[in-house]
N, C-alpha and C positions, 0 to 999 in steps of 0.2 A: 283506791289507787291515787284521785290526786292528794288525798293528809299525806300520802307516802312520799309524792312527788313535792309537796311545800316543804314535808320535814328537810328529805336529802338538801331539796335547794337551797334549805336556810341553814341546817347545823353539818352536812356534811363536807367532805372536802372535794377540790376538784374531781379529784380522782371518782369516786362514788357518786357524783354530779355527771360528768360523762360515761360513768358506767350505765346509769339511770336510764341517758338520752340513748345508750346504744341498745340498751337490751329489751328497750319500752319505745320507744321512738324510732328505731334504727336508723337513730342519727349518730354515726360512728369518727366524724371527721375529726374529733377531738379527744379522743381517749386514749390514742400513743400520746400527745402532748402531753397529755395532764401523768403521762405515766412516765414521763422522761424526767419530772420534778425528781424523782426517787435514785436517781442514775447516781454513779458515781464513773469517775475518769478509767477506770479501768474496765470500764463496757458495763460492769452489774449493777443489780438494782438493790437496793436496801434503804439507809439513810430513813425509818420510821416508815416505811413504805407499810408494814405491820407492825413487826416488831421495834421495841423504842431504843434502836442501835444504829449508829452511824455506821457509814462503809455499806462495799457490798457483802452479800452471803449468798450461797447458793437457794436454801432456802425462801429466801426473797424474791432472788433469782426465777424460780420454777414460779411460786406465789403470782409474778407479772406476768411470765407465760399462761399459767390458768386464768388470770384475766382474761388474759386475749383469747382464749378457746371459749371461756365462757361466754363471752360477747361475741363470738363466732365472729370475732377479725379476719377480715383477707386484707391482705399488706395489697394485692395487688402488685404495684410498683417495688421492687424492693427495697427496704429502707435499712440504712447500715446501721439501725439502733440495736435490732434483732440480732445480726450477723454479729456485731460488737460484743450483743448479750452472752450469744456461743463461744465468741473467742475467751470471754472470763471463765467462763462452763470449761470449756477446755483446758484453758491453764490451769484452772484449780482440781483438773481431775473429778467432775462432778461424775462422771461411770462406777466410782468406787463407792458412792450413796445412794441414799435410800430413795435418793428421788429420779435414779437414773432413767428408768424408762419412762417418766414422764415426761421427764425433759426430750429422751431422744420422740419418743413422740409428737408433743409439742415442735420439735425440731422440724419434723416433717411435715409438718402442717403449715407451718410459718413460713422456714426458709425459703430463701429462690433458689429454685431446681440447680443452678445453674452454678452456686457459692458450695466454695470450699466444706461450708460446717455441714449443707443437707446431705452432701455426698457422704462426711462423718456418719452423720446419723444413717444414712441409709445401711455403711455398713457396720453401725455398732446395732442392726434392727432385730438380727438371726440372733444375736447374744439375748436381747429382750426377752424372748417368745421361747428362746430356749431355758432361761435362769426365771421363767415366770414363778411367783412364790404369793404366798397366801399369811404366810406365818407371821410376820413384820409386818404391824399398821402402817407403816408409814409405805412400807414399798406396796402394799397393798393401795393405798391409795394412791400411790405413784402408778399402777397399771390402771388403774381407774380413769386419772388423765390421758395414759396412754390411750386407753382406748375410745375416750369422748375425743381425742384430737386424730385418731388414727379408724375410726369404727373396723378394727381390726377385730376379725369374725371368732378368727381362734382364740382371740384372747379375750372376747366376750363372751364367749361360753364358758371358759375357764372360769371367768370373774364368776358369771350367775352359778357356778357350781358353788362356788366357795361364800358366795354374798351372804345368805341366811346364815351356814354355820359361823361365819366370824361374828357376824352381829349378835346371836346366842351365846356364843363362848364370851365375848368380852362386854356382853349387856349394855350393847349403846343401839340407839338409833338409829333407822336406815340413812335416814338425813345427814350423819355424821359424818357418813362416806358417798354420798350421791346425789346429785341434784338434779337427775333428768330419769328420764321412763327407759332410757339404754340397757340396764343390765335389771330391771324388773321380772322378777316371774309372776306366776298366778301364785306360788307357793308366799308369795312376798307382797304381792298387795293388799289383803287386808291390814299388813300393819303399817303398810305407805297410808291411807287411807284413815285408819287412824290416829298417824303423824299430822296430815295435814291437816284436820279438826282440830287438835294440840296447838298447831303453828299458827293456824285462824284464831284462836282462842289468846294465842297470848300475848296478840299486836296489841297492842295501848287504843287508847283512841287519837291517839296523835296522827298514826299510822305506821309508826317506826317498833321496832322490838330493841331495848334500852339493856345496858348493862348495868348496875349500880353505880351510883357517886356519877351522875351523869353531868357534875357540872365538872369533872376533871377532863382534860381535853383530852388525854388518851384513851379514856373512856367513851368519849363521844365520839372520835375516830373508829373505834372497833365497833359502836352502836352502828354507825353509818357501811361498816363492814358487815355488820350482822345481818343488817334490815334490806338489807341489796342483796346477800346471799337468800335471805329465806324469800323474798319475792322473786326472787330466779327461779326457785323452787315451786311455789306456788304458779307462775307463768310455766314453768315446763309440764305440770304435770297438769293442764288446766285449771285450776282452782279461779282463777282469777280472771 
């Protein structure tokens, strides 16, 4: 844990430096900041936040909100960064993508009860739970978020139905699409369990997990994205 904790602190960037403190420390007072770097004037987020593109993207967009669910953010207070974030979600009609129920999930978790966008989201909720699909990676992992920000029961059983067969149909790893013991079955943990002997196995000894060409700075961005996602994983499912 601490090679993990000197790596992040020396090559990663803010952003994955306060993720660090919130998710290992639950020291949270700093990880809207360091995630408002990524902002653009019209509420969203983008600007290399991931992807190495200026401007915002919805994509990006959702990307920040699964920050915040992953580090189990409570705004408490409400803060117009979030609110902002929804008004670009809305202008740009993020309902018609693939990342829509994640968002409206996400939505509801975040917002203040009390703002315009969570009442949106509450009623674009019944569309969610009705248009639930499996087919589509990407909206599959958009009810995934849904339901790590919403622990909404019916759409977690949905999910555990469908989790094994899509992971067999399309030959990737459970870790690909999940980072917590949420939608686990007994049918699925032997191969959780063998993932995370894999994922133990393929930390460096630095304590970070590296992409190639690690002296390119993008590359050491997404390393710093990497090695923060797979010890989320490793912390949630206790390994570590």
């Amino acid at each position: 844990m601490e090679k993990c904790k000197n790596w992040i602190y020396s090559k990663g960037r803010d952003l994955e430096i306060t993720m660090y403190n919130a998710i290992f420390l639950n020291d949270k007072e700093d990880l809207l900041t360091s995630l408002t770097l990524y902002l653009s004037e019209d509420g969203g987020f983008g600007n290399q936040l991931y992807y190495n593109k200026l401007g915002s993207t919805i994509v990006e967009t959702y990307y920040a909100m699964k920050i915040l669910i992953d580090c189990c953010y409570d705004l408490g207070d409400q803060d117009d960064i979030i609110e902002n974030a929804y008004d670009y979600l809305f202008n740009n009609n993020f309902t018609s993508t693939p990342y829509f129920a994640g968002l409206v999930g996400c939505g509801l978790a975040l917002l203040n009860k009390d703002g315009k966008n969570y009442k949106k989201c509450v009623e674009l909720n019944s569309r969610v739970k009705n248009e639930y699909s499996s087919k589509d990676l990407d909206t599959f992992k958009s009810y995934i978020l849904y339901a790590n920000a919403t622990k909404d029961k019916d759409i977690i059983e949905l999910l555990k139905k469908d989790l094994v067969t899509v992971i067999e149909t399309l030959d990737i790893e459970p870790f690909e699409l999940i980072n917590n013991s949420l939608l686990v079955t007994d049918e699925l943990m032997p191969k959780i369990k063998e993932n995370i002997k894999k994922l133990k196995k393929s930390r460096l000894e630095s304590g970070a997990w590296l992409y190639e060409d690690i002296d390119d700075i993008e590359t050491i961005k997404k390393s710093g994205t990497l090695t923060i996602n797979n010890m989320l994983i490793l912390k949630n499912f206790k390994a570590i």
